[in-house]
N, C-alpha and C positions, 0 to 999 in steps of 0.2 A: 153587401159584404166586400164586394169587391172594391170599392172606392175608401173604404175602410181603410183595407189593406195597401191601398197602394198609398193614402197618408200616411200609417204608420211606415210604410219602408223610405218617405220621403224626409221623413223628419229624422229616420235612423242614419242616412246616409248622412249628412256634417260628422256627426259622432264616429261613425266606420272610417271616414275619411282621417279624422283625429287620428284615430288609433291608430290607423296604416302611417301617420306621420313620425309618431312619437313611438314604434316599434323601429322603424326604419334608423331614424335620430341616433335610438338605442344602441347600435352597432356599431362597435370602436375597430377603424381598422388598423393594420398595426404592419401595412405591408402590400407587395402583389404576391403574385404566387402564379406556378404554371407546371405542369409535367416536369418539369425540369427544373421549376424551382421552389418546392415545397415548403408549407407552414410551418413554425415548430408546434413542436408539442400544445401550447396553449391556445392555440388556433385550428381554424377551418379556412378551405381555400375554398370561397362562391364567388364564381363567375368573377374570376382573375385579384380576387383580394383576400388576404388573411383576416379574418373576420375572428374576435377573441369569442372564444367559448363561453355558453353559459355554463353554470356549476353550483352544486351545492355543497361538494366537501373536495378536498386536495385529490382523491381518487379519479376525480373527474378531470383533471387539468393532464395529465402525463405527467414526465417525468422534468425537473425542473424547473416547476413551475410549484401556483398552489393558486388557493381559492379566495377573492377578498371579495366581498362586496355582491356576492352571485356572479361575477367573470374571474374568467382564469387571469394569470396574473404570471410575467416573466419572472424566476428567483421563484427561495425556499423558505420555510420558516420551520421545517423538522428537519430531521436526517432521512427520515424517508421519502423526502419532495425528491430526494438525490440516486444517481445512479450508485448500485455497491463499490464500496470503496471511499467515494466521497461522504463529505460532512454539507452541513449548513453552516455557512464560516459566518460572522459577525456583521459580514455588509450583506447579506439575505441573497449570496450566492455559493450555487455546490463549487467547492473544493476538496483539492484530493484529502483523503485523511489523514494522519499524521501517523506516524509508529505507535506502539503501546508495548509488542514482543519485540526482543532481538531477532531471536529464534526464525520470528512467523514474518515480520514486516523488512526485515533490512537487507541488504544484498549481503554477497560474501565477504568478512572481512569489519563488519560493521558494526557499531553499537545502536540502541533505544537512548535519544532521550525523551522519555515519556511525558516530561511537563512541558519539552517547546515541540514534540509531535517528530521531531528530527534523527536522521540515523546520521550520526559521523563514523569517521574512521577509527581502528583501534590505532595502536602507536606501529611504528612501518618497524620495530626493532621483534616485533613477533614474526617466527617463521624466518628469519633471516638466518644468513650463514653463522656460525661461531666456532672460535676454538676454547675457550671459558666462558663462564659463568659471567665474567667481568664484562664479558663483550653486550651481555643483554640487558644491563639497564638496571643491576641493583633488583633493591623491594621483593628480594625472593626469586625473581625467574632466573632460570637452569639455562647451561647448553647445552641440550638434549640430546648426545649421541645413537642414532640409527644406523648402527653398521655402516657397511658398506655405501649407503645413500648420503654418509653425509652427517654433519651436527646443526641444530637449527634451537633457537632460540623458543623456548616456551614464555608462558605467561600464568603467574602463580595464582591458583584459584581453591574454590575449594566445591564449588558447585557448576556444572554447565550453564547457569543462567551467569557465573560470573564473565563467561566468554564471548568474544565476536561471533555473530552469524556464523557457520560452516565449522565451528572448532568444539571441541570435547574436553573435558576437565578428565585428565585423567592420572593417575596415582604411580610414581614412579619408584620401582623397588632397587636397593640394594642385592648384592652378591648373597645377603642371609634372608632375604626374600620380605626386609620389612621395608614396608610406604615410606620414605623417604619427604617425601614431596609432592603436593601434586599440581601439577600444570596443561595450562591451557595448550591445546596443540592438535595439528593434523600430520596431515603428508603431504608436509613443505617439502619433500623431493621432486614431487611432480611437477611444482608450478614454475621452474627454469627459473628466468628472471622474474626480477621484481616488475611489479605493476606502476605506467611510469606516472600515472596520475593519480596513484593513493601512495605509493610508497612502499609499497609492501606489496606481497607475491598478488599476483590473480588465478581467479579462479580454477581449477584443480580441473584435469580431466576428468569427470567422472565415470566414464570406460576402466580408464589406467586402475584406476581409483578402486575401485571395485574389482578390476584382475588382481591388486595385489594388498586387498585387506588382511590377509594374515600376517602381512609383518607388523602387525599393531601389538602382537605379543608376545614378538619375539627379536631381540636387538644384536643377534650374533655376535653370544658370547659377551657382549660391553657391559662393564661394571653396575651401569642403571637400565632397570628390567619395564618395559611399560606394564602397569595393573591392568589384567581385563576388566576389573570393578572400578565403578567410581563411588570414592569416601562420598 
C-alpha cells in the first residue's frame, strides 16, 4: 500500500506543479501598494502588489469599478458602479451628474438645462436696482418697489419652477387688492453688491434672511402689495 501510494502522489506532483503555475500566471497586477499607499477599490494589496480581484457580479468590485470576465475591472457600466451623485458617462467612467431640478441641483441664482445636464445663470437684470419697469428688461418683469429697502427688478412667471434656484414666483397686488402680476423675486436688499462673476446679486444672508421674512407681505404703504399666495 504504501508504494502505491507514494506512485500516485508522484505522478500527481507535474499536475499540482501545473496548477500552482497557471493559478499564479492568473494574477494581473495593476500596481504596488504599501500602508501608505493603498489599492483601489478593484484590487488587493499581497505582499507589496495590487493584485485585481476576483468576482462574480459588480457588488464584488467596490465602488468604480465592475465585473468582466471574473476580475474586477477599473470604470463603470451602470450608475450604480458610481459614487452618489455621479453617472456612468459614455467612455465607462463615473462622472458628476448633470442637473435635472433647478430647485434641487443648481446653486443660487441659476437655472436646469435638463438635456445638456448644465445649470447656467438667469439674466444679471433680476434682483437688480430700478427706478421703472423700463429698467428691467421688457417681457412683463416689474420694478418691484419694497419700501424702504429699495426697488429691484422681478422676473415675470407664473409658477416657481419658472424661476432661478433661491427665488419664488410670487403675485403682486394693486392698491384694490387684485394680482396684478406675478414675478419671480426674493430679498435682493440683502445681497449689497452684485456678484462679480455671475452678474447679478450673490448669495443672501440667510440669518438676515430669516430675521426679516415678514416684510414678504408687506411693502409700506407702496402702490404694489406682495401676494402671500402663489397663482
Amino acid at each position: 500500500m504504501t508504494a502505491i501510494a507514494s506512485f500516485s502522489w508522484a505522478r500527481l506532483a507535474p499536475l499540482l506543479f501545473l496548477f500552482v503555475v497557471l493559478t499564479g500566471c492568473d494574477k494581473k497586477v495593476v500596481g504596488e501598494c504599501s500602508e501608505d499607499i493603498p489599492c483601489q477599490d478593484f484590487a488587493s494589496c499581497v505582499e507589496g502588489q495590487c493584485i485585481v480581484k476576483k468576482c462574480s457580479t459588480n457588488a464584488d468590485c467596490g465602488m468604480e469599478a465592475h465585473c468582466a470576465g471574473g476580475q474586477c475591472a477599473e470604470g463603470c457600466k451602470r450608475n450604480d458602479d458610481c459614487y452618489p451623485g455621479d453617472e456612468c458617462g459614455a467612455e465607462g467612467n463615473c462622472v458628476q451628474e448633470g442637473c435635472r431640478i433647478t430647485s434641487v441641483d443648481c446653486e443660487f441664482g441659476q437655472y436646469c438645462d435638463p438635456n445638456s445636464g448644465d445649470c447656467y445663470n438667469a439674466s444679471g437684470l433680476l434682483c437688480s436696482q430700478c427706478s421703472t419697469s423700463g429698467d428691467c428688461g421688457g417681457d412683463g418683469n416689474v420694478c418691484i418697489p419694497w419700501g424702504s429697502y429699495g426697488s429691484y427688478c422681478g422676473l415675470q412667471c407664473s409658477y416657481d419652477e419658472d424661476c432661478p434656484a433661491g427665488y419664488m414666483c410670487l403675485g403682486l397686488r394693486d392698491e384694490f387688492g387684485s394680482v396684478v402680476t406675478t414675478q419671480c423675486t426674493t430679498y435682493c436688499w440683502l445681497y449689497g453688491n452684485s456678484d462679480e462673476a455671475t452678474g447679478g446679486p450673490p448669495p443672501p444672508d440667510l440669518q438676515v434672511q430669516a430675521d426679516q421674512r415678514v416684510v414678504v407681505d408687506q411693502f409700506d404703504g407702496q402702490p404694489l402689495e406682495c401676494a402671500s399666495e402663489v397663482r
